[in-house]
DSSP file (Angstrom, degrees, kcal/mol; ACC not computed):
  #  RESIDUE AA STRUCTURE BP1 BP2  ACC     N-H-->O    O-->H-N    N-H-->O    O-->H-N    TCO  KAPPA ALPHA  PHI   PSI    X-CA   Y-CA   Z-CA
    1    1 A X              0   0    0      0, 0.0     5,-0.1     0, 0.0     2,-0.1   0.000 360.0 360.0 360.0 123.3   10.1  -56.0  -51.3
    2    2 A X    >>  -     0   0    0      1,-0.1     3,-1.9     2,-0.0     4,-1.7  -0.271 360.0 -94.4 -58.4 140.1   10.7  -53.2  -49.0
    3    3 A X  H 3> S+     0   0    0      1,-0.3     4,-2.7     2,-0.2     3,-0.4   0.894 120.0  38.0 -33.1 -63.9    8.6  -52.4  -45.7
    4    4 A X  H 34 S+     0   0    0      1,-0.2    -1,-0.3     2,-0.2     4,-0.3   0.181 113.0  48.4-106.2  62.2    6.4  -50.1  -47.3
    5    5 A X  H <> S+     0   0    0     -3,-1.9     4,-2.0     3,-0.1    -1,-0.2   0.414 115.1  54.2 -96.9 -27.8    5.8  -51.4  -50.7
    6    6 A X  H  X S+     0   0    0     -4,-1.7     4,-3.7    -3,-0.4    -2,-0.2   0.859 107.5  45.3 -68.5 -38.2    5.2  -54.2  -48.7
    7    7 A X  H  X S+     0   0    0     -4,-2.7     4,-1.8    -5,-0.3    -3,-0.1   0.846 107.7  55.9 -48.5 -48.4    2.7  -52.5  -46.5
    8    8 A X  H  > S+     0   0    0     -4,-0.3     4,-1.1     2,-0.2     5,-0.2   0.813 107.2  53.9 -59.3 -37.5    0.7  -50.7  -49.4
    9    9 A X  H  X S+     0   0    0     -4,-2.0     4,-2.2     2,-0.2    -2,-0.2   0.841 103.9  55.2 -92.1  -7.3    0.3  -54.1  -50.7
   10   10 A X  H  X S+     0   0    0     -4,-3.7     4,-1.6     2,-0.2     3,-0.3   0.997 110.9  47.0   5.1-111.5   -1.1  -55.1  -47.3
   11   11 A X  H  X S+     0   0    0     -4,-1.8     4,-1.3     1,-0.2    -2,-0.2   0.476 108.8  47.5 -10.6 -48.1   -3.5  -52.5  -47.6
   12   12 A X  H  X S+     0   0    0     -4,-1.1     4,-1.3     2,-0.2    -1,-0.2   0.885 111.4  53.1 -99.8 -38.3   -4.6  -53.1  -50.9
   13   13 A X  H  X S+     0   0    0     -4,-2.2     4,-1.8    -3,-0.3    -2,-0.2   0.792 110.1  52.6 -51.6 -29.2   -5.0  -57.1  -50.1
   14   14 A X  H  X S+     0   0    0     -4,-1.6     4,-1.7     2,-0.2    -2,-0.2   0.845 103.4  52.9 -77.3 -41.2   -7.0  -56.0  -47.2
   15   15 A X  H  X S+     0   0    0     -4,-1.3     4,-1.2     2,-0.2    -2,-0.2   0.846 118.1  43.8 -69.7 -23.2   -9.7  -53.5  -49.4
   16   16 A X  H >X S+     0   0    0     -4,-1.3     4,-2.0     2,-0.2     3,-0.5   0.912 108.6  48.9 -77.9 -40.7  -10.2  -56.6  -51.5
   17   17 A X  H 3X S+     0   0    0     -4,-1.8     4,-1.5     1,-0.2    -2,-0.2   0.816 107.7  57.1 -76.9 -16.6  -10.5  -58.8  -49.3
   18   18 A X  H 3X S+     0   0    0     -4,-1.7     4,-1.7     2,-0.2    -1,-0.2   0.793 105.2  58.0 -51.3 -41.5  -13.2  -56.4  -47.3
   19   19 A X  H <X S+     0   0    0     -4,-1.2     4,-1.9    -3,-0.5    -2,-0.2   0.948 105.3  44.3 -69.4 -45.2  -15.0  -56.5  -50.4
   20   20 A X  H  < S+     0   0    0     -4,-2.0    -2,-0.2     2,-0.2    -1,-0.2   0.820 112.6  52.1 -55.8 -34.5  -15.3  -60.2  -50.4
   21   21 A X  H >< S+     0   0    0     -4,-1.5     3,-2.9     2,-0.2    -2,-0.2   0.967  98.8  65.0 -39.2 -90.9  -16.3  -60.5  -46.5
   22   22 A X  H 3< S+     0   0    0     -4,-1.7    -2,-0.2     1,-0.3    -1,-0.2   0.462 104.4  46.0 -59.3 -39.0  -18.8  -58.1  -47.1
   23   23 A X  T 3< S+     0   0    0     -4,-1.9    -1,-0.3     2,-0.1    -2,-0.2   0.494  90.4  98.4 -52.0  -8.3  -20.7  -60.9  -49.6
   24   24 A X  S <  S-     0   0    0     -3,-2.9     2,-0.5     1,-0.1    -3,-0.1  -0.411  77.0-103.3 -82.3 154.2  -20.5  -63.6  -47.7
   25   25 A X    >>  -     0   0    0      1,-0.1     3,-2.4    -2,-0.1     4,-1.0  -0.763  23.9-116.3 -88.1 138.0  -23.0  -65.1  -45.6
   26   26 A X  H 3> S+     0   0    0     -2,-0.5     4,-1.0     1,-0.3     5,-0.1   0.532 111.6  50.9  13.8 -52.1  -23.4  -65.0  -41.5
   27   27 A X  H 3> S+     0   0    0      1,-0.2     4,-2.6     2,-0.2    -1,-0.3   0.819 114.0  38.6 -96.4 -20.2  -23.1  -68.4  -41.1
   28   28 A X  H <> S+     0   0    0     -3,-2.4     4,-1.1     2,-0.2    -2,-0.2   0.742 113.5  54.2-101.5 -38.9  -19.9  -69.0  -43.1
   29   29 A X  H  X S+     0   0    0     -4,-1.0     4,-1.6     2,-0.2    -2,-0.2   0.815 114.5  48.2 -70.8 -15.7  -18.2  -65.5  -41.8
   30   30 A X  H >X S+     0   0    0     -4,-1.0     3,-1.2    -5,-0.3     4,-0.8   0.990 109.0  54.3 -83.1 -58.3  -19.1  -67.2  -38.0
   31   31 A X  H 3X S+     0   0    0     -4,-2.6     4,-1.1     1,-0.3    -1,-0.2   0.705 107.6  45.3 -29.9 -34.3  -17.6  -70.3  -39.1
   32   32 A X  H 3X S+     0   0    0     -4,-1.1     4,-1.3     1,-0.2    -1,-0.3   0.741 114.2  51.7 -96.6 -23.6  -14.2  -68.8  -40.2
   33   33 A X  H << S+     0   0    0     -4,-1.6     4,-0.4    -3,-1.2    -1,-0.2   0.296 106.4  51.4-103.3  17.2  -14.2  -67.0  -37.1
   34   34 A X  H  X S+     0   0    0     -4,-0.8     4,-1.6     2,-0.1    -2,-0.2   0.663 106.3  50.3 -70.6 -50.6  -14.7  -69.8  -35.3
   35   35 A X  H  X S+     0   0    0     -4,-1.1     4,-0.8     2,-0.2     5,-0.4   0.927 113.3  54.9 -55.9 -61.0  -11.8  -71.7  -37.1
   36   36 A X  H >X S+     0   0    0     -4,-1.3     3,-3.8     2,-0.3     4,-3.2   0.899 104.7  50.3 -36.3 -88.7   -9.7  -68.4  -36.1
   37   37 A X  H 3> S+     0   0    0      1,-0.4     4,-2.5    -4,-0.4    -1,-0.2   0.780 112.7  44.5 -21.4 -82.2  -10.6  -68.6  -32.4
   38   38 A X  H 3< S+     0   0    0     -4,-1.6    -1,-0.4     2,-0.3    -2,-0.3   0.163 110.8  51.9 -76.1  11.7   -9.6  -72.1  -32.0
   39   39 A X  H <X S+     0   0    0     -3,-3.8     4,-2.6    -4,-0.8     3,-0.3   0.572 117.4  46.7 -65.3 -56.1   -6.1  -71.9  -34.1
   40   40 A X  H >< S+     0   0    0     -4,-3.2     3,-0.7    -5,-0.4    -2,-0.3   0.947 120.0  35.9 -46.8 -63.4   -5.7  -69.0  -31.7
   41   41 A X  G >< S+     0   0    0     -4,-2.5     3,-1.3    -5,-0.3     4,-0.4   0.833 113.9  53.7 -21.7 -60.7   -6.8  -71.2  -28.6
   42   42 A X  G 34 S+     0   0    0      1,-0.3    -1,-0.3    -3,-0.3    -2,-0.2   0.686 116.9  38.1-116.7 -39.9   -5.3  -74.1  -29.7
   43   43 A X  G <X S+     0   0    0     -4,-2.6     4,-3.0    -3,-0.7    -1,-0.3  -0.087  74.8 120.5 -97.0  34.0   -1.5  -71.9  -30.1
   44   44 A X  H <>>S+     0   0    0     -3,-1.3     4,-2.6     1,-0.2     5,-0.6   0.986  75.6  49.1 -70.6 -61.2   -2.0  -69.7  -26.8
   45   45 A X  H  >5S+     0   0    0     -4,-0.4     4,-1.1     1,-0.2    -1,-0.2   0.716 112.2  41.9 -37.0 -36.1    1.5  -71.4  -25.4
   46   46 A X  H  >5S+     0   0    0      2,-0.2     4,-2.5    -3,-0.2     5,-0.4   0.847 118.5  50.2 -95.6 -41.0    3.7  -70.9  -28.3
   47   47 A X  H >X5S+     0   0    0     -4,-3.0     4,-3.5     1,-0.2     3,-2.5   0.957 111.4  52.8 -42.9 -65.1    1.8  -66.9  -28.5
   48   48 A X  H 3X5S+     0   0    0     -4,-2.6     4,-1.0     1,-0.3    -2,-0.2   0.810 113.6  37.6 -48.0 -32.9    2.7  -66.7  -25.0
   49   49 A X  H 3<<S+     0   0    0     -4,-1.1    -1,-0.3    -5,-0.6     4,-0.3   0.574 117.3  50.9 -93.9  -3.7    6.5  -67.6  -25.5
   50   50 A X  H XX S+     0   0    0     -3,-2.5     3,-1.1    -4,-2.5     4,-0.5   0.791 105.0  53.0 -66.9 -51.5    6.8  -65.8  -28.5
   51   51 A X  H 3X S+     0   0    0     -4,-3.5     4,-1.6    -5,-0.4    -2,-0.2   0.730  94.9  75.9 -75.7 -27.8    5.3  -62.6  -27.0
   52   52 A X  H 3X S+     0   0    0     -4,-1.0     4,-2.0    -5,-0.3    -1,-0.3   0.899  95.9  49.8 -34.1 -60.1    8.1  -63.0  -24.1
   53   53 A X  H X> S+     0   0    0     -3,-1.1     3,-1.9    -4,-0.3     4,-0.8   0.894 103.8  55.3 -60.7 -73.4   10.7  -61.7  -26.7
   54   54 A X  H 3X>S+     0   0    0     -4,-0.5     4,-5.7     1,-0.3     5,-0.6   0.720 111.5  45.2  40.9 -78.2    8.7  -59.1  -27.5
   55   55 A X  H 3X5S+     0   0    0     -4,-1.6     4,-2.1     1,-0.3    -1,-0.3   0.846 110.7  50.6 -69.7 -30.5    8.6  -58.1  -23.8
   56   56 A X  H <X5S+     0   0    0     -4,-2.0     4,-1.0    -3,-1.9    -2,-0.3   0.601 104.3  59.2 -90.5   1.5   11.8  -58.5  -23.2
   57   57 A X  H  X5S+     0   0    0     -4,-0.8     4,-2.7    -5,-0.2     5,-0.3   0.823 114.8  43.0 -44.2 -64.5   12.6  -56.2  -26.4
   58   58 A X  H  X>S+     0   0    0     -4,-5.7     4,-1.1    -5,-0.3     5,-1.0   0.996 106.1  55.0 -54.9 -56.7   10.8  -53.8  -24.7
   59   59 A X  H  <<S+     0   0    0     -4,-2.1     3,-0.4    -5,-0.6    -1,-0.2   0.881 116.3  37.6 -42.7 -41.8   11.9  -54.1  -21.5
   60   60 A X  H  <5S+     0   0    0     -4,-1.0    -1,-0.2     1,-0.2    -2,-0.2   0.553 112.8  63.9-102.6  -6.2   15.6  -53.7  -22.6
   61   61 A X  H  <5S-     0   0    0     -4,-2.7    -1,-0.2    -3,-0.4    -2,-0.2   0.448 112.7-121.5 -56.5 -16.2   14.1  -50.8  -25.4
   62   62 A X  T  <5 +     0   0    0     -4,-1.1     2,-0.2    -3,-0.4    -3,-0.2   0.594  50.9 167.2  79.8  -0.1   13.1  -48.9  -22.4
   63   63 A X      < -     0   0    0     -5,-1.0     5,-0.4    -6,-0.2    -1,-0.2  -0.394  37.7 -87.1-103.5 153.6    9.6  -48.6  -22.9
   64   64 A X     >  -     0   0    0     -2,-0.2     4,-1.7     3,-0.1    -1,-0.2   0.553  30.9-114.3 -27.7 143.4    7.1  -47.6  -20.7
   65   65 A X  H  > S+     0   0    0      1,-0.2     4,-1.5    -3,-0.1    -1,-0.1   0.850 117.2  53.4 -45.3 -38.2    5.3  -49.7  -18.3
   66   66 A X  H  > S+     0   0    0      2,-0.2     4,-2.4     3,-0.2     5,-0.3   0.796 100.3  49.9 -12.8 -75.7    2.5  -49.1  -20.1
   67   67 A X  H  > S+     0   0    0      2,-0.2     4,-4.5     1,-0.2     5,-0.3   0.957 118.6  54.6 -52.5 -58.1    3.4  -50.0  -24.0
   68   68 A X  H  < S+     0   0    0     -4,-1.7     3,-0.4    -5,-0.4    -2,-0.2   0.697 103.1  46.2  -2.6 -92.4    4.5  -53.0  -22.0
   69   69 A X  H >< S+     0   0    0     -4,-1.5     3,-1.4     1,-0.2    -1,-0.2   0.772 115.7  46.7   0.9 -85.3    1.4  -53.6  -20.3
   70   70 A X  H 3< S+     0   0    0     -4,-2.4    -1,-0.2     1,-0.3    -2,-0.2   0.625 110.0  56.6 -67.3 -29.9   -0.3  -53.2  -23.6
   71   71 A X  T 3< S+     0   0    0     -4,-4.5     2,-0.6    -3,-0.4    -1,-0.3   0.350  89.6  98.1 -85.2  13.1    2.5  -55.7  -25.5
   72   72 A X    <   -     0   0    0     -3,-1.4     2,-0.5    -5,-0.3     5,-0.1  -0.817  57.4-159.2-125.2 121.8    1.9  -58.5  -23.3
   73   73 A X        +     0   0    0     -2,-0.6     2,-0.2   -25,-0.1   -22,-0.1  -0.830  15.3 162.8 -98.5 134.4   -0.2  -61.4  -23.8
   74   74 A X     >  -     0   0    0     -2,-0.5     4,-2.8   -27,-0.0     5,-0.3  -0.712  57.4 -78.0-149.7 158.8   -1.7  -63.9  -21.4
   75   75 A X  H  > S+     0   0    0      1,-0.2     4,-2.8    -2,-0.2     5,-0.2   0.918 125.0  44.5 -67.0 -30.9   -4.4  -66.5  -21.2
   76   76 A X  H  > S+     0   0    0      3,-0.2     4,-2.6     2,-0.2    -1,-0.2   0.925 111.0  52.3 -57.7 -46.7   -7.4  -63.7  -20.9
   77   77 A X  H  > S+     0   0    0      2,-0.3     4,-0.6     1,-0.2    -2,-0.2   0.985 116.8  37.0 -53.8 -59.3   -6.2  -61.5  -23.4
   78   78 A X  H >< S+     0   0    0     -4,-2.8     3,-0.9     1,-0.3    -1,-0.2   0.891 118.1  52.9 -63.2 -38.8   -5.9  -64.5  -26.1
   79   79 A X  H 3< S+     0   0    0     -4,-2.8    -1,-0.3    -5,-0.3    -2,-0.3   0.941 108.7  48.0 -62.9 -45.0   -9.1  -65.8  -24.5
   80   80 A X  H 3<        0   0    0     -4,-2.6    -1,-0.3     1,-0.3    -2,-0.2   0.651 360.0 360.0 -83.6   2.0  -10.6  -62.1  -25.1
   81   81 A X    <<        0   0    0     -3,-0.9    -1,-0.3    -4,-0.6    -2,-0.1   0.384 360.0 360.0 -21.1 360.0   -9.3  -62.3  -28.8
């Protein structure tokens, strides 16, 4: 599958699955984003040393200090996830 065929079907997995959210209850959408939060938590090191290539893509891409800035993850960022 190609980038965007994959991408439209993204997209289209995301409008369904928006329709299902939207039925659910409160306590069950807080639960799963609860679960979320603490897979996230719970992998911040391996984000953080992943997201190092990344930055140093950039870095040797040229791009601003800024995109940078914005591409770099840390324990407050993941925490503000």
């Amino acid at each position: 599958m190609n980038k965007n065929n994959f991408i439209k079907q993204l997209g289209i997995k995301s409008k369904i699955a928006s329709t299902k959210l939207a039925n659910i209850n409160s306590n069950t959408k807080n639960r799963a984003l609860q679960n979320a939060k603490d897979i996230i938590l719970s992998s911040a090191l391996e984000l953080i040393k992943v997201n190092q290539q990344d930055i140093d893509n950039a870095i040797n891409k040229k791009l601003s200090t800024a995109m940078i800035d914005r591409l770099t993850l840390n324990m407050n960022r993941i925490e503000g996830m």
